[in-house]
Every structure is written in structure tokens, then in C-alpha cells.
C-alpha positions as CSV (number, residue, x, y, z in Angstrom):
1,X,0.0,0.0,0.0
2,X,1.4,3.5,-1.0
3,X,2.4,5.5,1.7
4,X,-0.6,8.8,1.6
5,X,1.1,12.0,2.2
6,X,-1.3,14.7,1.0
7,X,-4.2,12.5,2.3
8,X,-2.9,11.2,5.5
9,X,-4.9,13.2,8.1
10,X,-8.1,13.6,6.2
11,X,-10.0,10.1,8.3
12,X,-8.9,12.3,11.6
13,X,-11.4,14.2,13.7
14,X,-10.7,18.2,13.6
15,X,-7.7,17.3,10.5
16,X,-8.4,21.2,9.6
17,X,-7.6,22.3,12.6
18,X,-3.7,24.5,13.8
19,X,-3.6,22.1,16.9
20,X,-4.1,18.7,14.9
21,X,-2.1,19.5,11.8
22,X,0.9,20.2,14.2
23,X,0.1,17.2,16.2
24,X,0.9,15.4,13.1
25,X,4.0,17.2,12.3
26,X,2.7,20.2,10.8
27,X,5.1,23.3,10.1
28,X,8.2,21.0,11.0
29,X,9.0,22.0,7.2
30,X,8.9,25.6,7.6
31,X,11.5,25.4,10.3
32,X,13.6,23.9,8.0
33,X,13.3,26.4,5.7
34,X,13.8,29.3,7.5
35,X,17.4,27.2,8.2
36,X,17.7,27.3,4.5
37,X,18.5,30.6,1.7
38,X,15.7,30.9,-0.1
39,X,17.6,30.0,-3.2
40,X,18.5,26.9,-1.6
41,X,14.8,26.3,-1.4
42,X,14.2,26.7,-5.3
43,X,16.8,24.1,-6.0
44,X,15.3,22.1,-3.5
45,X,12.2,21.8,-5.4
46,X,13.6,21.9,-8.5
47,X,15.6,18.8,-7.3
48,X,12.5,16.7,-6.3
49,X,10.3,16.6,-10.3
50,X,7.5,18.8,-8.6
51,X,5.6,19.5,-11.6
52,X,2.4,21.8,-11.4
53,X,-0.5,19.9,-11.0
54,X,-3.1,21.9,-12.2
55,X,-3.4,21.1,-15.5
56,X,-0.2,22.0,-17.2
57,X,2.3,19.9,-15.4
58,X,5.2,22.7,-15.7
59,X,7.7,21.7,-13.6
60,X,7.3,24.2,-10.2
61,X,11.0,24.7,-9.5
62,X,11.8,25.6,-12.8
63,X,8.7,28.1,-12.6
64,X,10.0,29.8,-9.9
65,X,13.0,30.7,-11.6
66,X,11.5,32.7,-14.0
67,X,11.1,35.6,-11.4
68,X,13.2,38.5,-12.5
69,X,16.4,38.9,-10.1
70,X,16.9,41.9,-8.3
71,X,13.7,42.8,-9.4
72,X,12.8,46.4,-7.0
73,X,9.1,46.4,-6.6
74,X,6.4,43.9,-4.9
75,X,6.3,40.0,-5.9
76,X,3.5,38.1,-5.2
77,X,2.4,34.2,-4.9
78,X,-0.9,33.8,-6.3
79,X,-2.3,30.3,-5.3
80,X,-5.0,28.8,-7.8
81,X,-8.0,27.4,-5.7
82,X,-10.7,27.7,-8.8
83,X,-11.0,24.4,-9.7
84,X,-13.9,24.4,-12.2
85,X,-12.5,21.6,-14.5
86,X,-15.1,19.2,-15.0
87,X,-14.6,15.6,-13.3
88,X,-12.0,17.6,-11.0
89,X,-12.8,17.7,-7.4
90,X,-9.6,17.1,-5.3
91,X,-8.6,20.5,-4.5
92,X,-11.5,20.9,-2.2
93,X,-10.8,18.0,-0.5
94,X,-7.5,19.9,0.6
95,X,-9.1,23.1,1.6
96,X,-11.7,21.3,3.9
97,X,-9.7,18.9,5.4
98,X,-6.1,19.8,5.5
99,X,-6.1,23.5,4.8
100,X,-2.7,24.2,7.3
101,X,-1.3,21.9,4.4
102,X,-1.8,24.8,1.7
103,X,-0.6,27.3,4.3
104,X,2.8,26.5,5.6
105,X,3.2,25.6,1.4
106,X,2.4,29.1,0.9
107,X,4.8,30.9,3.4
108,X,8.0,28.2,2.1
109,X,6.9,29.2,-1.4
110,X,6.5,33.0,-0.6
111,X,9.6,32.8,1.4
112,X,11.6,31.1,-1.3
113,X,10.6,33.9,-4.3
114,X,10.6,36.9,-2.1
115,X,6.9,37.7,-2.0
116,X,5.7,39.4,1.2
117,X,2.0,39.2,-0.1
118,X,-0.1,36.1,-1.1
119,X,-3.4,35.5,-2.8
120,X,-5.7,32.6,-3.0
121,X,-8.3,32.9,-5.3
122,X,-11.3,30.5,-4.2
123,X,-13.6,28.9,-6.7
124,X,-17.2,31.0,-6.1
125,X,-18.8,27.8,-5.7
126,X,-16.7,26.5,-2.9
127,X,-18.5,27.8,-0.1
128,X,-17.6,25.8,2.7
129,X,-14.1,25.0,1.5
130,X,-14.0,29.3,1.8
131,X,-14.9,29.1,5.1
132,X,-13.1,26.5,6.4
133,X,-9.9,27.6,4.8
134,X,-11.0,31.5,5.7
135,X,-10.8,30.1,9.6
136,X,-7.2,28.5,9.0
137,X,-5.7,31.6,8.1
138,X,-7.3,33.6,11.1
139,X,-5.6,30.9,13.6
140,X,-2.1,30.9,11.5
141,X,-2.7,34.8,12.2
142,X,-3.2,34.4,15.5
143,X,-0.5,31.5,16.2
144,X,2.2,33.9,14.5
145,X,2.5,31.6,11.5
146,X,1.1,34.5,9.1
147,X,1.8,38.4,9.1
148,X,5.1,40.4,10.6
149,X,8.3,38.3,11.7
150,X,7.0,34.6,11.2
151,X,8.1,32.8,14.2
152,X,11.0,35.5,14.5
153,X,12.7,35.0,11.1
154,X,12.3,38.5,10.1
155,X,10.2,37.4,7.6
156,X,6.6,39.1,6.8
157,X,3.8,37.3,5.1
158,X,-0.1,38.5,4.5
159,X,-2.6,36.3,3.0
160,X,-6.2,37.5,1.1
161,X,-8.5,35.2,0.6
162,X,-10.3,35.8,-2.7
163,X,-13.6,34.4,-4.0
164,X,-14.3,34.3,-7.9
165,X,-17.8,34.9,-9.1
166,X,-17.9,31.2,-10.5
167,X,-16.4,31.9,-14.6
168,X,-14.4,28.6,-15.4
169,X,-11.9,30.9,-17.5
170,X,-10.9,32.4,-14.2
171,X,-8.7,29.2,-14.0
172,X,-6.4,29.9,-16.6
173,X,-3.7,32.1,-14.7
174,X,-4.3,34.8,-16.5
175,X,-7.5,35.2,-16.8
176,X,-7.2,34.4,-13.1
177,X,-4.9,37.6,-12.3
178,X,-7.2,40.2,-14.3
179,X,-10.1,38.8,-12.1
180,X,-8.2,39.0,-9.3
181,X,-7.2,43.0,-9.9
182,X,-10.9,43.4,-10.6
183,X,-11.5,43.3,-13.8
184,X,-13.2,41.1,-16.4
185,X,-12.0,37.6,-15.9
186,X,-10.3,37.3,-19.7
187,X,-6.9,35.8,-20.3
188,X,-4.2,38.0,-21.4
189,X,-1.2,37.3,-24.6
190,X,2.0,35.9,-23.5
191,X,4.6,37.0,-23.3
192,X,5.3,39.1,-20.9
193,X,3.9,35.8,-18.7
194,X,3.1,36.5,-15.3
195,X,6.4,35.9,-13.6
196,X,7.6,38.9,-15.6
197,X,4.7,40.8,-15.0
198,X,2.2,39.6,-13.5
199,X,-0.9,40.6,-10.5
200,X,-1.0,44.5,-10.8
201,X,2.0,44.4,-13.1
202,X,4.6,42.6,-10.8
203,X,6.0,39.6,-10.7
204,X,3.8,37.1,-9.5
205,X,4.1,32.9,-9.3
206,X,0.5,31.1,-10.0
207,X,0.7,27.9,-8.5
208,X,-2.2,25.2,-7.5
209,X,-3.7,24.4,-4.5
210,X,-2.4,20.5,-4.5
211,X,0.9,21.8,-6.1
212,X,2.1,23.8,-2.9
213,X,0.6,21.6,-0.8
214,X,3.7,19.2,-1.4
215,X,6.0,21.9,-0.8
216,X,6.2,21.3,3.0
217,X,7.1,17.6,2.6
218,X,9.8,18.3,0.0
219,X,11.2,20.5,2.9
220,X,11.0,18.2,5.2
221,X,11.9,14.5,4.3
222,X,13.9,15.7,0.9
223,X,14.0,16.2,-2.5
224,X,15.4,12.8,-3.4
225,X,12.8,11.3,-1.3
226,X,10.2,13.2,-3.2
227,X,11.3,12.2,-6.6
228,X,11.6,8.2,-5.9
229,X,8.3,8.2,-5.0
230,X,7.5,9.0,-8.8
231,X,8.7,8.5,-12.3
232,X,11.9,9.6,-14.0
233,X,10.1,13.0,-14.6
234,X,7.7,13.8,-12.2
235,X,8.3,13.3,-8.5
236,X,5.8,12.5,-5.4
237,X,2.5,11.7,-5.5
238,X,-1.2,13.1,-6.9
239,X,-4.6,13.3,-5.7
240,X,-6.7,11.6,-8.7
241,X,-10.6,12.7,-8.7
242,X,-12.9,9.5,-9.8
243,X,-16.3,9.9,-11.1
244,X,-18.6,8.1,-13.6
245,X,-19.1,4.2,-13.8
246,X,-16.8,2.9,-10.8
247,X,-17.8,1.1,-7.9
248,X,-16.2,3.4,-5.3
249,X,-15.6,7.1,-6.9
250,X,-13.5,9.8,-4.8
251,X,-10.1,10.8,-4.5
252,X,-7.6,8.8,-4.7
253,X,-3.8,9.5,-4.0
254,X,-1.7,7.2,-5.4
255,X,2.3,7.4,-6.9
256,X,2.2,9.6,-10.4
257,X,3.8,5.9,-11.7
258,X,0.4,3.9,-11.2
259,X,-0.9,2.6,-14.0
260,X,-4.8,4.1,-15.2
261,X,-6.0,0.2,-15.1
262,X,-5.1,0.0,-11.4
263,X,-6.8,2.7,-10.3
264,X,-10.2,2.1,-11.6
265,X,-9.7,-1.2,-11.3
266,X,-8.0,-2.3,-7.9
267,X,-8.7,1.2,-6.1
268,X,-12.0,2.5,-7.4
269,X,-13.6,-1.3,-7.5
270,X,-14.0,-1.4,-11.2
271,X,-17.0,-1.1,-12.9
272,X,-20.2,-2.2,-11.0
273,X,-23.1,-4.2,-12.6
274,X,-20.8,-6.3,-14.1
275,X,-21.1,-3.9,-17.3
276,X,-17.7,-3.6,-19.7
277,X,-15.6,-0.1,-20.0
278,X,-15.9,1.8,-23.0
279,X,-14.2,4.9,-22.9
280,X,-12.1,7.1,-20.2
281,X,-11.2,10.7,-19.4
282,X,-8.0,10.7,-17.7
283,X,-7.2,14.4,-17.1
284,X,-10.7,16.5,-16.8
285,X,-13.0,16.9,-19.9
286,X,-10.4,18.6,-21.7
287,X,-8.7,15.6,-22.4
288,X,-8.4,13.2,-25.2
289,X,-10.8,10.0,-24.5
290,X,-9.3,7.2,-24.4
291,X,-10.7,3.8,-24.8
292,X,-11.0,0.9,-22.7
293,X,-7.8,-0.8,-24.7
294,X,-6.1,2.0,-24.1
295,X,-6.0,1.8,-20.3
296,X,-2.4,0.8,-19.9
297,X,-0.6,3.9,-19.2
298,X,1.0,5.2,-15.8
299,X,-0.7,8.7,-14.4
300,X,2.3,10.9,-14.7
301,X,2.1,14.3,-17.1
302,X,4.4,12.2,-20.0
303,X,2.9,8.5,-19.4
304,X,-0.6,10.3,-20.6
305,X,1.0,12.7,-23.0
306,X,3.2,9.5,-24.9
307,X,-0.6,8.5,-24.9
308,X,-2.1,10.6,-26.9
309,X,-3.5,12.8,-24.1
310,X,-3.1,15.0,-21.1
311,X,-3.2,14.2,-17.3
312,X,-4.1,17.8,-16.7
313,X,-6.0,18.3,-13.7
314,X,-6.5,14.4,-12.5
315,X,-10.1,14.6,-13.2
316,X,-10.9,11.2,-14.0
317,X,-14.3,10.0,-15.6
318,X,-15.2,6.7,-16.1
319,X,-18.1,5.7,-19.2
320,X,-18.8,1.5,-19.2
321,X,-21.0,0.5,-21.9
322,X,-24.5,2.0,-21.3
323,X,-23.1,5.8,-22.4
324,X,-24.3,7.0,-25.5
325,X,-20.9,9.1,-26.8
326,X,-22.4,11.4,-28.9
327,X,-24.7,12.7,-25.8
328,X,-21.5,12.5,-23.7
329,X,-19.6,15.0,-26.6
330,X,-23.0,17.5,-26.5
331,X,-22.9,17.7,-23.0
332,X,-19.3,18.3,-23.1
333,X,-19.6,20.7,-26.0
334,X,-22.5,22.8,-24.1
335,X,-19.7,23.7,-21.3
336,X,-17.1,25.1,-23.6
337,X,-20.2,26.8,-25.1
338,X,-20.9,28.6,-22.1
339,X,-18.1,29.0,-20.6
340,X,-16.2,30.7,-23.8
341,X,-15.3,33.9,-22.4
342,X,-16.1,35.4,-25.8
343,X,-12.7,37.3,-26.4
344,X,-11.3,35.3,-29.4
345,X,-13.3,34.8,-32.3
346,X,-12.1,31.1,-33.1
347,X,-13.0,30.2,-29.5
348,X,-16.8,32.6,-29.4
349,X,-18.0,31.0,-32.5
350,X,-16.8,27.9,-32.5
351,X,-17.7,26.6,-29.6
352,X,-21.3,27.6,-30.2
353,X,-21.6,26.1,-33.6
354,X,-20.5,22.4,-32.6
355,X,-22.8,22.1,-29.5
356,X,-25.1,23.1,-31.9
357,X,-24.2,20.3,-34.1
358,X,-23.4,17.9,-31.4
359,X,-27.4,18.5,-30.2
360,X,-28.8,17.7,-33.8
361,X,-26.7,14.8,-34.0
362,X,-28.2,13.4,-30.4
363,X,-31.7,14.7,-31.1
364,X,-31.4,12.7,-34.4
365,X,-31.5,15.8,-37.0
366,X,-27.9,14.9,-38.4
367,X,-26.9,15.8,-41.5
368,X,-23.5,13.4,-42.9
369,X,-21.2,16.8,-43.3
370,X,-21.7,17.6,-39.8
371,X,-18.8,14.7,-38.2
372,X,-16.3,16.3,-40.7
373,X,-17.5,19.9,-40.4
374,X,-16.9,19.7,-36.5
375,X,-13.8,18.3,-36.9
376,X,-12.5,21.0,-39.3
377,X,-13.6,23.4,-37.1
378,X,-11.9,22.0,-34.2
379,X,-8.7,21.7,-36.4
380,X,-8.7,25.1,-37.6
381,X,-9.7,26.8,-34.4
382,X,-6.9,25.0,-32.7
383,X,-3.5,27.1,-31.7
384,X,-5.3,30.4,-32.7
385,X,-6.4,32.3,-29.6
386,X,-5.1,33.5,-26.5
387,X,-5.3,30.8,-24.1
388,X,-5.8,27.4,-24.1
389,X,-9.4,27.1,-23.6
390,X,-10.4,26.5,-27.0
391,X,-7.4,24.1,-28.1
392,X,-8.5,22.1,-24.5
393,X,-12.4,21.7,-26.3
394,X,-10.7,20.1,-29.1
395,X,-9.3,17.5,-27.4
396,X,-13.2,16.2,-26.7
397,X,-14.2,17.5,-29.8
398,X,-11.9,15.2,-32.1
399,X,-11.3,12.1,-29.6
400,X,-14.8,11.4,-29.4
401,X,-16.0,11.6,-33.3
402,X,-12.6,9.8,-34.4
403,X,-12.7,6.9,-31.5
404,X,-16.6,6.4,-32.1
405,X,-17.1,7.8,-35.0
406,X,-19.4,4.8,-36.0
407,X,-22.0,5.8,-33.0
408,X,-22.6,9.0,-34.3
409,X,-23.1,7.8,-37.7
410,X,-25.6,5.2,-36.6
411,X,-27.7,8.4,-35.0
412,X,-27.5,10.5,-38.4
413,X,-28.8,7.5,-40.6
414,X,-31.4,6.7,-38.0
């Protein structure tokens, strides 16, 4: 059984708590690196494969080392807690039930960049994991872990809590920062990217909630420890949300080197009813589908890549052999409908016009073009906007038609 290290106090009574997160060892890793230069610190993670695990798997280390040296003015940690990925729900898991976790992350990671000022922007929708979180940072307040001289290193530290209004754009970093300085949540062109200039046109390091979480364990048992846990080039472990057709779905953390078979199979019970698999999601419903044959892969960012897909944001949904596809890729394609933030034209349009078609297919109004007209539009669209929203819908868009192209066919001659 893989040792749990993100997971390990969530089955305790009061595991949100100052007194029982220290109890368990809690902030041992801070006092390790207020031994250590905050350079020191960067290498450290660099050292252990800590790759972002909120949907781009950059590696975090690296990341940091993007910040501009010497820079004058303000840096600032912003901490990514708007997890609207569909499929995804493990982030919450970590603000309700281990919240000191992301905390003593965040003052290593602030510490380590030279950011005297921290954000975390909270998912609108995550009401109690607000709360509950909201309460953690009043008792690291009052303890002394937040705010001037933490525990007498001469080093200062604020944290605002910030809640989005619930726009799934507003998880792409920087659509995230232009919410965040109050604007319209719409992404912004890169370069400059946001460790050049960033929240209020500083330097600022986005990171994800699970992603910093680790941070404290790095400090404290070791980069090399960190990295054997994983494959050759992703360290530790992840927190894997399971939903769909599977006999026990929740969060799962397991080693980033466990295979996709074994976790629906041998941790999530399989499929219940005795029914087959058909088809799985492996990284949030941006992903490419794969198919039950294709099942052999490990979870880490280039097991699923050398695959064909993405492990993005762990969101994994399981479909056995009573889901229609096609009404899986409308209600996919209605999402990315609505939650187009409408800046770039390839993206506004798009998006509309193949839920559109994806609905006549289901509804059985198909016409023969429409298979090949979504995918050229997917094709065409990809690469061509700002952010990644639109060239994450065609992952869906094309894995579905091209893996089952034969059940939406049956609909439009029916």
C-alpha cells in the first residue's frame, strides 16, 4: 500500500484544525526552511520533479525561476483554488480537510521567491471550503505563523482570501490575475507571462492548490525522497478525482507511476453491474478520451501525454458501456459553449456552432457533413487564440467523433 502523504490526516477528527495538523508534524518543514537561503529552497524543489499539478504539469521549481532577479518592486504568490474543470474535485478536498497543508506551502513558497504578499483565489462555488480555509488563516494569524516576523525569522507574510464569481476561465492564470485586480475575468497574450509581469503588473508565481501543498514535505523529508516516489520526470504523489461508472468514486492519492488500469480497477472497484468499459477521461473533460484498450498507461504528465492525451487536472471519468458518446460530446460541448469567455473569435463562435451540431446529431437531426465539419472546425480553431481554452475543447471534440465515429453515424442514418 502506497504511503498517503497529502491524504494522511483527512479520516482524523478536527484534521483542519492548527492544533491537529501540528500534532501530526505540521510546520516541522517551515522550520527547516527558515534554516535554509531561499535559493536553496528553489533548488530544492527543482531537485525533487514537482511539476504543477493543475493542469499544465510545468515543472514548479523551474517556474519559480522565472522571477526577474533583483527585481525592486512587490512580488506576489498567487495560489490557484478555482478548480472548475469538470470531473476535477480534489482541490477541495485539501481546503476542507487539510487547509494548514496549503498554508505552511504558501509561506515556504513566498519565502523562497521573495513575495511578502499572497493570494488565493477560491472557486465562487466553494462555499464551505471558503470558510473553512477562511478560519485557517485567522488561527495561523493568531498562532504567528502569518503576518510580521513569522516565528521571529524577520520574515513578513499576508494572505487574502479571494472568491471568484464562479467563470471557469478564471482558472487559466491569466484570466485568473485580471479577475483577481478586478476586472473582467479574460486571459491576457504571452509573453510578458506573469512571472515577468504579473498581478498588478509585478512579478507574481501562480501555483495550484495541491501543487504547494507538497512543498512542505519536500522541505521536510527531501527532495530525493520526493522524486523516488515517482517517475523519471515527475516526483511525489497526486490526488486523482474519480467519477462516472466505478464502484467506489472519490479521491484517490496514489504514486504519479500507477498505471490508469489499477486505479479504476483495484482502487476504485471497477465497474459495477458487471457492465464492460468503453471509454475514459483521464485528465478533466479537456482531455483526449481514451478507450478501454487504451487503459495501460502510468498517471504521470508524460505516461498520458506519450498516450495521446493529457493528465491535466486528474479529473478522472469513467463511461462502461450503457453511455451513448455522442450525448457524452453534446454535453461536453455545451460547457465550452458557455463557458467561452467570448474574447477570441475562433473560441466565441466555434464553440457555439458544434454544441449546436453535437445537439442535432443526439436529437437525431444529423446531417452526414456535420462529423467532418466539426472536426475541421476544431482543427482550424486549434492554436489560434489567446489561451488554451479553445485548443483544450478540441481535445473532446476530435477524440470522441474519431474513437466512435461509428456511433454518431448510426444516429445521423437513423
Amino acid at each position: 500500500m502506497a504511503e498517503k502523504i497529502l491524504t494522511r490526516n483527512f479520516h482524523l477528527p478536527g484534521s483542519h484544525t492548527l492544533v491537529l495538523y501540528r500534532e501530526t508534524g505540521g510546520y516541522a518543514g517551515l522550520e527547516k526552511a527558515f534554516a535554509m537561503k531561499p535559493a536553496e529552497i528553489t533548488e530544492e524543489v527543482k531537485k525533487s520533479n514537482l511539476r504543477g499539478l493543475g493542469g499544465a504539469g510545468f515543472p514548479t521549481g523551474v517556474k519559480w525561476g522565472f522571477l526577474p532577479q533583483g527585481h525592486p518592486g512587490p512580488v506576489y504568490l498567487v495560489i490557484n483554488a478555482d478548480e472548475g474543470e469538470p470531473g476535477t474535485f480534489k482541490d477541495r478536498y485539501l481546503l476542507e480537510r487539510d487547509p494548514h497543508a496549503l498554508i505552511e506551502g504558501m509561506i515556504i513558497s513566498a519565502y523562497a521567491i521573495g513575495a511578502h504578499l499572497a493570494f488565493v483565489y477560491i472557486r465562487g462555488e466553494y462555499v464551505q471550503p471558503w470558510r473553512i480555509f477562511g478560519r485557517a488563516v485567522a488561527e495561523a494569524y493568531e498562532a504567528g505563523l502569518l503576518g510580521k516576523n513569522i516565528r521571529g525569522s524577520g520574515f513578513d507574510l499576508d494572505v487574502i482570501v479571494h472568491r471568484g464569481a464562479g467563470a471557469y476561465i478564471c482558472g487559466e492564470e491569466t484570466g485568473l490575475i485580471s479577475s483577481l485586480e478586478g476586472k473582467k475575468g479574460w486571459p491576457k497574450l504571452k509573453p510578458p507571462f506573469p512571472a515577468i509581469r504579473g498581478a498588478f503588473g509585478a512579478p507574481t508565481i501562480v501555483n495550484n492548490v495541491e501543487t504547494i501543498c507538497h512543498v512542505p514535505h519536500i522541505m521536510n523529508r527531501g527532495a530525493a525522497w520526493f522524486a523516488g516516489l515517482g517517475t523519471k520526470s515527475q516526483g511525489g504523489t497526486r490526488m486523482y478525482s474519480v467519477s462516472g461508472h466505478v464502484t467506489r468514486p472519490g479521491v484517490y492519492e496514489l504514486p504519479v507511476s500507477a498505471t490508469l488500469r489499477s486505479l479504476i480497477y483495484e482502487h476504485a472497484g471497477g465497474i459495477p453491474g458487471g457492465r464492460r468499459l468503453k471509454a475514459v477521461v483521464p485528465g478533466g473533460s479537456s482531455a483526449v478520451l481514451l478507450t478501454a484498450d487504451e487503459i495501460d498507461v502510468t498517471l504521470d504528465v508524460d505516461g498520458l501525454k506519450n498516450a495521446g492525451t493529457m493528465a491535466g487536472s486528474a479529473g478522472v471519468i469513467v463511461m462502461d458501456e450503457t453511455v451513448s458518446i455522442p450525448e457524452a460530446l453534446m454535453v461536453v460541448a455545451r460547457f465550452y459553449a458557455h463557458e467561452s469567455c467570448g474574447q477570441c473569435t475562433p473560441c466565441r463562435e466555434s464553440t457555439g456552432w458544434i454544441y449546436k451540431m453535437a445537439r442535432r446529431i443526439v436529437e437525431g437531426k444529423g446531417r452526414k457533413e456535420d462529423l467532418d465539419t466539426i472536426l475541421d472546425v476544431a482543427r482550424r480553431g486549434a492554436g489560434t487564440t489567446i489561451c488554451a481554452f479553445f485548443d483544450g475543447a478540441v481535445g473532446p471534440y476530435i477524440s470522441y467523433i474519431e474513437k466512435f465515429r461509428h456511433e454518431f453515424e448510426a444516429l445521423i442514418r437513423k
